[in-house]
KOLMAR-936935 format. One line per field, with one value per residue: residue number from 0; x negated, y, z of N, C-alpha, C, O in turn. Coordinates in Angstrom, 3 decimals. Each point is the difference from the previous one (the first is absolute). Layout:
N
n NUM, ...
n.u X, ...
n.v Y, ...
n.w Z, ...
ca.u X, ...
ca.v Y, ...
ca.w Z, ...
c.u X, ...
c.v Y, ...
c.w Z, ...
o.u X, ...
o.v Y, ...
o.w Z, ...
# end
This chain:
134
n 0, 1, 2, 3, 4, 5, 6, 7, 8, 9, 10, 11, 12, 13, 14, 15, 16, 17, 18, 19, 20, 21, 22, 23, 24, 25, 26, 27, 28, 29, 30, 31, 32, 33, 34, 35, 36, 37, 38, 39, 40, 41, 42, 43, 44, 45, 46, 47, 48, 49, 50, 51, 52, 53, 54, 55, 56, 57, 58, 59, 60, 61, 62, 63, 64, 65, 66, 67, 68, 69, 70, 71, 72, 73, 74, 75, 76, 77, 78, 79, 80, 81, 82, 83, 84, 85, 86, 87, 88, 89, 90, 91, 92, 93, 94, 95, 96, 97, 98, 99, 100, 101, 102, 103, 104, 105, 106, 107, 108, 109, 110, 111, 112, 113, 114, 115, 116, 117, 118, 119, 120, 121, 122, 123, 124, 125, 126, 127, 128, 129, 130, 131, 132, 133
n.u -0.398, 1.378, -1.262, -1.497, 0.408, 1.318, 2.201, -0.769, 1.039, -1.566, -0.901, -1.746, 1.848, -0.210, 1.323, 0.973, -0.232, 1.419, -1.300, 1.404, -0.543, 1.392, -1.530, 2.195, -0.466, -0.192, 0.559, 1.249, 0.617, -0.273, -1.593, -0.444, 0.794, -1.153, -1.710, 0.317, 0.142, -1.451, -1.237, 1.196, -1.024, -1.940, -0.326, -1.323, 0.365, -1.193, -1.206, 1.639, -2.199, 0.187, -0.044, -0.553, -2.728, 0.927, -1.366, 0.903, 1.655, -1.501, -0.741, -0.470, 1.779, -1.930, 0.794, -0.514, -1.141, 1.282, -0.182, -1.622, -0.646, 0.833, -0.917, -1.937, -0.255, 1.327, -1.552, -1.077, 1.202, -0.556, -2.052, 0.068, 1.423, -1.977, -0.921, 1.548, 0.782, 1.766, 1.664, 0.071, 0.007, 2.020, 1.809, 0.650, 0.840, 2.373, 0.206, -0.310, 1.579, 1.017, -0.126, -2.316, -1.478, 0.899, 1.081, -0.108, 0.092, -1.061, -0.392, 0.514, -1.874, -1.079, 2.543, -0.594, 1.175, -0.429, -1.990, 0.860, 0.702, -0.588, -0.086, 2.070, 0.348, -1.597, 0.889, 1.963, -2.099, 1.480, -1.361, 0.913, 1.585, -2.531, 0.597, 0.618, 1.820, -0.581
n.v -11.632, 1.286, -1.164, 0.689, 2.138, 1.575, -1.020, 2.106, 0.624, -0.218, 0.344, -0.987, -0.267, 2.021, -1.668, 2.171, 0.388, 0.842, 0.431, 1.206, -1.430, -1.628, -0.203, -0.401, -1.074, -1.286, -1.590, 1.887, -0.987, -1.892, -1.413, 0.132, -1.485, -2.289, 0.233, -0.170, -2.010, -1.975, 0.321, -1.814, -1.902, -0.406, -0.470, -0.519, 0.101, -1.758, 1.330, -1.634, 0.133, -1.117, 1.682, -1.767, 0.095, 1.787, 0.603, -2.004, 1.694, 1.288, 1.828, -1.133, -0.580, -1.459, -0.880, -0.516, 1.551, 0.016, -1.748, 1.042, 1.199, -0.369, -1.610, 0.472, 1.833, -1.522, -0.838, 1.876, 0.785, -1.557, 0.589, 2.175, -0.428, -0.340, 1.824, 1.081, -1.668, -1.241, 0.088, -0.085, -1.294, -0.607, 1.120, -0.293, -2.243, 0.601, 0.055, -1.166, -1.430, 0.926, -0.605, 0.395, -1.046, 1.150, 1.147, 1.837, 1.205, 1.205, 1.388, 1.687, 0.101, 1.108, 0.158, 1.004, 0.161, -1.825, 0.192, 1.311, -0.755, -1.918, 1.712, -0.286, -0.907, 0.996, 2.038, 0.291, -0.860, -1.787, 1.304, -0.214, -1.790, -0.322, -0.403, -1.750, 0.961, 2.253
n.w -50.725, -0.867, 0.012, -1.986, -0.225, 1.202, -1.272, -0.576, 1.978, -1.627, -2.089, 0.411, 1.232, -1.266, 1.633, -1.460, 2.272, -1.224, 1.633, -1.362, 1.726, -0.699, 1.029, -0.577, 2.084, -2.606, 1.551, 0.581, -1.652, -0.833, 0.069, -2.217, -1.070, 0.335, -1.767, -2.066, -0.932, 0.678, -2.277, -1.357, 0.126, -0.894, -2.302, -1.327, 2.801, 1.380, -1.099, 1.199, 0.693, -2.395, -1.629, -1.232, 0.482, -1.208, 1.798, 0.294, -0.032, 1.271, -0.013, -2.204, 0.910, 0.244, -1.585, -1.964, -1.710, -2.055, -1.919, -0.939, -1.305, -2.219, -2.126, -1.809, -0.382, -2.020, -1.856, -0.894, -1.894, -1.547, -1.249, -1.525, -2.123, -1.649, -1.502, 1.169, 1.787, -0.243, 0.775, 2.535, 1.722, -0.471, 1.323, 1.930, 1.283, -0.237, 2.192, 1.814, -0.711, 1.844, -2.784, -0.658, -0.021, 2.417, -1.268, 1.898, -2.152, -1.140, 2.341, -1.031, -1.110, 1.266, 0.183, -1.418, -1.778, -1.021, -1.388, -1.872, -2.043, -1.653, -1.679, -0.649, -1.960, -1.380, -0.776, -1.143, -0.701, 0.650, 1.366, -1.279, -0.373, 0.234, -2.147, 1.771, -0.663, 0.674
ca.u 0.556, -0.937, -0.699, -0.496, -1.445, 0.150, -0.664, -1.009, -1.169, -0.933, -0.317, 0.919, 0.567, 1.474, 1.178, 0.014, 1.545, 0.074, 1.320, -0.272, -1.212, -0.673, -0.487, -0.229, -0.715, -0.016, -0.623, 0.828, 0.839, 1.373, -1.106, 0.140, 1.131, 0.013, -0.427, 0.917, 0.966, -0.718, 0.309, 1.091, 0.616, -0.506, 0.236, -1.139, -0.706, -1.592, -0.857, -0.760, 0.297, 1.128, 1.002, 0.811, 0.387, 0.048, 0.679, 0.737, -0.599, 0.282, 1.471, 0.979, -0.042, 0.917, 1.063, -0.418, -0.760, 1.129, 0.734, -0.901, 0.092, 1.238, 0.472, -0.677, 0.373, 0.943, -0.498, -0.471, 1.390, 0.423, -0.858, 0.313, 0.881, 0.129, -1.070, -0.673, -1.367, -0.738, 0.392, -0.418, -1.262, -0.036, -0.358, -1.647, -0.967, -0.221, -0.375, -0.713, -0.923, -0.185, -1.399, -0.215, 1.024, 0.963, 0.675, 0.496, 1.171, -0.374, -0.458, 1.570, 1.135, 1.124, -0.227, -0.256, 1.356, 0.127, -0.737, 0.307, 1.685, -0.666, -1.476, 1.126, 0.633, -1.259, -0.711, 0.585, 0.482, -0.871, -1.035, 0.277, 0.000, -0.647, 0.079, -0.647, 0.110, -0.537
ca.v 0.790, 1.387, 0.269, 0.908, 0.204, -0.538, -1.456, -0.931, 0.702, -1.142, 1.084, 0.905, 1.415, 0.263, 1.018, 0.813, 0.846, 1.028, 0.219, 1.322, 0.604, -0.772, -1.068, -1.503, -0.815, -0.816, -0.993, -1.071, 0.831, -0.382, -0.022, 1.781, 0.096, -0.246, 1.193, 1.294, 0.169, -0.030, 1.590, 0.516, -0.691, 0.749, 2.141, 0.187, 1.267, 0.197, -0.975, -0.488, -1.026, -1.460, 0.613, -0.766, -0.791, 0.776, -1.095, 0.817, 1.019, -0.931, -0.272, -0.552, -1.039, -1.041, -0.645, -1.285, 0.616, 0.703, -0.801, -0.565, 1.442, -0.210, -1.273, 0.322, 1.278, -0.343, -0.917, 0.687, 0.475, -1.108, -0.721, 0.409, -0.315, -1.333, -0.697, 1.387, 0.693, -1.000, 1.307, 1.113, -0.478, 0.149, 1.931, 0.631, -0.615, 0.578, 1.342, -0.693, -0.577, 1.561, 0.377, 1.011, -0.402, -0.715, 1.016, -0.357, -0.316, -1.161, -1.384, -0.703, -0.067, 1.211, 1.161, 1.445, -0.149, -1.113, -0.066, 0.769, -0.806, -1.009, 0.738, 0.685, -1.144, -0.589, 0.944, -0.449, -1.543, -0.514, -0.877, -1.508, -0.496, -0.556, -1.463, -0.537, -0.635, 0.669
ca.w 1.073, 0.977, 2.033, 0.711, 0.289, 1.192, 0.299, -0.725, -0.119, 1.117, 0.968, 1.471, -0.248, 1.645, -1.044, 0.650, -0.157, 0.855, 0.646, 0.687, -0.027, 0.150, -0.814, 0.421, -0.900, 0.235, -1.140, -0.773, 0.080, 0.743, 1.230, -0.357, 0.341, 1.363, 0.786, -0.453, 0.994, 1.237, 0.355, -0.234, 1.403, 1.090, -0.027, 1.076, 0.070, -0.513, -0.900, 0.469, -0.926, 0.851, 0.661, -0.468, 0.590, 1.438, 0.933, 1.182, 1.495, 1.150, 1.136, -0.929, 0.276, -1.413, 0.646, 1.380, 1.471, 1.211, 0.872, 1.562, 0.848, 0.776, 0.683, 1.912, 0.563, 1.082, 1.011, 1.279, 1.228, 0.884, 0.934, 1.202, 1.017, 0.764, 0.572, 0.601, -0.084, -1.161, -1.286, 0.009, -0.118, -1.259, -0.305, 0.642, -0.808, -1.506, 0.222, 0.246, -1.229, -0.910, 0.072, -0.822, -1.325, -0.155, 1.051, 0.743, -0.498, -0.556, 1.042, 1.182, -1.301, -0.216, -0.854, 0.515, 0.309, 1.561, 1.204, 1.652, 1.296, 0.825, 1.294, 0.960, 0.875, 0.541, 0.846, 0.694, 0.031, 0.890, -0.318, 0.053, 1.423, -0.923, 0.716, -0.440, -1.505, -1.703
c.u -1.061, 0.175, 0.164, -1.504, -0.196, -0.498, -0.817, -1.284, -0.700, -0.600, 0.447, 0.558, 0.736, 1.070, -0.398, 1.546, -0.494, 1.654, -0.281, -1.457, -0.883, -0.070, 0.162, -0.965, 0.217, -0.411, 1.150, 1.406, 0.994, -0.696, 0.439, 1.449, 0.627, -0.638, 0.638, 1.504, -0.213, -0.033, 0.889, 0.767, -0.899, -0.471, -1.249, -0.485, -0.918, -0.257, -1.620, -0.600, 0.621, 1.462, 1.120, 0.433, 0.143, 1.202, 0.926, -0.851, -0.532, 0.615, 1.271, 0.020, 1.130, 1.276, -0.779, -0.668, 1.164, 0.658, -0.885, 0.092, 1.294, 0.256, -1.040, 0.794, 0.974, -0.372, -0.612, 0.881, 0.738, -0.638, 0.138, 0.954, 0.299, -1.101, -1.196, -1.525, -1.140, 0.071, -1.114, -1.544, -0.330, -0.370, -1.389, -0.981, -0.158, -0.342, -1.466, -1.012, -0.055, -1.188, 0.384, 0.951, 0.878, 1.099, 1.197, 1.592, -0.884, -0.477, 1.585, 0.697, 1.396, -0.453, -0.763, 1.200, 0.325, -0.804, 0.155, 0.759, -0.926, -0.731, 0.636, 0.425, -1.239, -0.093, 1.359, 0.144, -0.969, -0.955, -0.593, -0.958, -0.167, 0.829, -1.095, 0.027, -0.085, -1.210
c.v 0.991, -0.040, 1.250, 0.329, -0.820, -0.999, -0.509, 1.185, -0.900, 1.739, 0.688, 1.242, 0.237, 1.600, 0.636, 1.008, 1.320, 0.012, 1.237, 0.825, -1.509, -1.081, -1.158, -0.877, -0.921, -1.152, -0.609, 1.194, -0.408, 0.944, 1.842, 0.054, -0.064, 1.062, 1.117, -0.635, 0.324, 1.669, 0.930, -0.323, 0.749, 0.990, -0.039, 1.323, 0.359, -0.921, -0.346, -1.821, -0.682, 0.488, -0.662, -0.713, 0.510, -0.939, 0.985, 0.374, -0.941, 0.126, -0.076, -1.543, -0.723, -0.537, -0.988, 0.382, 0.890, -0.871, -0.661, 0.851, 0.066, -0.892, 0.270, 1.076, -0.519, -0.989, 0.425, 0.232, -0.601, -0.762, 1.118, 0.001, -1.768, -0.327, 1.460, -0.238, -0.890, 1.124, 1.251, -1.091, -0.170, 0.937, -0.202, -0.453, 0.358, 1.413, -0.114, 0.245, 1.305, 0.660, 0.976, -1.162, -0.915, 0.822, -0.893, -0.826, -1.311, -1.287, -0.248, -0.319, 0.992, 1.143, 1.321, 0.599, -0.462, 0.349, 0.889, -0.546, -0.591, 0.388, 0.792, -1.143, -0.895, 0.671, -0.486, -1.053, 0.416, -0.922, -1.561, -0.998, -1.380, -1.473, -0.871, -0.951, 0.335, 0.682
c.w 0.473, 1.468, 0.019, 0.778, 1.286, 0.087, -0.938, 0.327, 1.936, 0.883, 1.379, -0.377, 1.306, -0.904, 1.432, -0.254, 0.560, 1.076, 1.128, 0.189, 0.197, -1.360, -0.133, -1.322, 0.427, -0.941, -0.988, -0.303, 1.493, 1.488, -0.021, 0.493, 1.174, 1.172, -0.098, 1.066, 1.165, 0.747, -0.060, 1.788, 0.904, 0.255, 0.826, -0.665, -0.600, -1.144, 0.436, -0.879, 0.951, 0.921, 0.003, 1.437, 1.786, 0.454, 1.131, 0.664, 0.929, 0.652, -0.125, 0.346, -0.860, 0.971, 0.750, 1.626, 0.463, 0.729, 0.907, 0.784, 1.262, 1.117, 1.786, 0.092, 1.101, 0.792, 1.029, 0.727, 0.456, 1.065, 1.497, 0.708, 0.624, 1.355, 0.246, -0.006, -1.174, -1.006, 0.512, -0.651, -1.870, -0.709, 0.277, -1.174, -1.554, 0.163, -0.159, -1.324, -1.400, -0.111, -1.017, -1.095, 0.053, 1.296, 0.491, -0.255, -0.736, 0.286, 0.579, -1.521, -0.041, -0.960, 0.716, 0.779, 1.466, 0.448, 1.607, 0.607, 0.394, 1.244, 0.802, 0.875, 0.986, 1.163, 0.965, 0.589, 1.534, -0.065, -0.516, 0.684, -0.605, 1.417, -0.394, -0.942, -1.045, 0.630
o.u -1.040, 0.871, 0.748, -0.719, -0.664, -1.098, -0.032, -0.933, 0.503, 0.228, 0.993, -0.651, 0.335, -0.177, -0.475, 0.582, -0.907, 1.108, -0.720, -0.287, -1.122, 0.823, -1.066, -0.091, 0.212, -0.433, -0.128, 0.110, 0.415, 0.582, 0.356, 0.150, 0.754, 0.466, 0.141, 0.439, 0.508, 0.443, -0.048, 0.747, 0.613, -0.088, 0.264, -0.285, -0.012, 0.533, -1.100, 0.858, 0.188, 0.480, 0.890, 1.133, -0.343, 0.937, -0.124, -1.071, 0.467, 0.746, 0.809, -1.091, 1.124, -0.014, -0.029, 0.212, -0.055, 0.405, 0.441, 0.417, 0.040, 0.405, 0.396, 0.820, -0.051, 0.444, 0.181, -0.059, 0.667, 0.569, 0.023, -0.046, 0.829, 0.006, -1.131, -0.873, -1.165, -0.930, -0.529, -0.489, -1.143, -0.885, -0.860, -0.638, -1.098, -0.259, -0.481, -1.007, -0.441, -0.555, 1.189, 1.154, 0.138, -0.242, 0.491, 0.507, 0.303, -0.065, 0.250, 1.219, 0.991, -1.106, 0.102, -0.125, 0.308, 0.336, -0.285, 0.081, -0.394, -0.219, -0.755, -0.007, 0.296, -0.465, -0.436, 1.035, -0.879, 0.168, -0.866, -1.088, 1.033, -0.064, -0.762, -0.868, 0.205, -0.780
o.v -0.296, 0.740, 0.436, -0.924, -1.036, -0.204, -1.217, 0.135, -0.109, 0.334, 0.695, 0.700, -0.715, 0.948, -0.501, 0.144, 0.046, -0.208, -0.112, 0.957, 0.220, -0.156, -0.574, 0.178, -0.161, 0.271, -1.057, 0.922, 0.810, 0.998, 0.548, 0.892, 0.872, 0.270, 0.631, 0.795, 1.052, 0.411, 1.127, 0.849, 0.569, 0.649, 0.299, 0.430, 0.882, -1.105, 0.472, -0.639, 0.109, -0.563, 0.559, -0.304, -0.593, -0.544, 1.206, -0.514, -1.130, -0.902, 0.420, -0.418, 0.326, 0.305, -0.103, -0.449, 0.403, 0.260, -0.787, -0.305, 0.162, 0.173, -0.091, -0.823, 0.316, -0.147, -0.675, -0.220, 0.378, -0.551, -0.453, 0.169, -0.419, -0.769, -0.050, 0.541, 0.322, 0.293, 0.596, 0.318, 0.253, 0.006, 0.072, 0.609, -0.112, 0.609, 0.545, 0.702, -0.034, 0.553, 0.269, 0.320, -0.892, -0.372, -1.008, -0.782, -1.124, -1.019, -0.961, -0.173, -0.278, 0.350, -0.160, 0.155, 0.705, 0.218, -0.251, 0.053, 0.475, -0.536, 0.581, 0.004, -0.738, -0.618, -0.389, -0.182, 0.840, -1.030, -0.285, 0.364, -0.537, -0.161, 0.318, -0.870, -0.791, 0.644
o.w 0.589, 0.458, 0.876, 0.379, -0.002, 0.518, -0.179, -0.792, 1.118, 1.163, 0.219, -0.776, 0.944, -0.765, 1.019, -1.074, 0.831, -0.494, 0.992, -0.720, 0.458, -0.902, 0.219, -1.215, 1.202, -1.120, -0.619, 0.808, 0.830, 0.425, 1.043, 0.835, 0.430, 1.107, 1.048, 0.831, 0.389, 1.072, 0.493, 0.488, 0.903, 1.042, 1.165, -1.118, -0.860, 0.097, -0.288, -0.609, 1.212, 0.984, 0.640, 0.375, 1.023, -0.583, 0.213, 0.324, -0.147, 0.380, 0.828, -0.389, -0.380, 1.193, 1.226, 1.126, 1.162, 1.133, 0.838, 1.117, 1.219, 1.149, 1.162, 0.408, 1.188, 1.139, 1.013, 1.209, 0.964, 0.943, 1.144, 1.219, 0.807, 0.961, -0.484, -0.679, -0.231, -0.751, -0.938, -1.084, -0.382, -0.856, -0.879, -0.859, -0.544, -1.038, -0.994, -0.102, -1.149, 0.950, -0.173, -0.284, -0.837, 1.148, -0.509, 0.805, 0.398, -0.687, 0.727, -0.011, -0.675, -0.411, 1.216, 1.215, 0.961, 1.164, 1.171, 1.227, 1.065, 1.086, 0.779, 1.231, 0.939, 0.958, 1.084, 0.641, 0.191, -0.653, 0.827, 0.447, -0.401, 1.219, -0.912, -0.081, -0.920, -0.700
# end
């Protein structure tokens, strides 16, 4: 039975393609192929190395961080209509904790989006009124 060069050559090699103005290389035909699809799906702009593995935008959020997003967005709004001023003291305190690498939507877990309603509805709330049990 003939293998073929491929599988009886021990030497390192890499197949190479041309596709438009770039180059794919790789260690295996199949590996040449899989990359030739990959770019066929993402069309990347730049030929950059490891382009294969450009990731979502950031400010592209996966389903799971949209469904957290959400789940505090309404849990905050419920806490203000259950509970005003536990809700204004919450705002504060995640206001609070806003530094160079973490902004004001990102300490209350809201979107950018929400943050002006939250900080509209802050500026309307009346002051809050610390009992002595929290």
């Amino acid at each position: 039975m003939d293998v073929g060069r491929y599988e009886n050559d021990d030497d390192p090699h890499s197949y190479t393609a041309m596709l438009g103005d770039i180059d794919l290389v790789a260690d295996n035909p199949i590996e040449l192929l899989g990359l030739a699809a990959i770019h066929d799906v993402l069309r990347p702009s730049t030929h950059e190395p490891y382009w294969w593995r450009i990731e979502a935008e950031e400010e592209e959020l996966g389903i799971s961080d949209q469904l957290l997003e959400a789940a505090i967005t309404r849990a905050l709004w419920e806490l203000r209509e259950r509970d005003p001023a536990r809700w204004q003291r919450e705002v504060a305190s995640a206001l609070a904790s806003v530094s160079e690498s973490c902004t004001p939507a990102e300490a209350l877990g809201v979107s950018e989006q929400e943050l002006p309603r939250v900080l509209e509805a802050l500026k309307g709330q009346p002051p809050a009124v610390k009992s002595h049990g929290s």
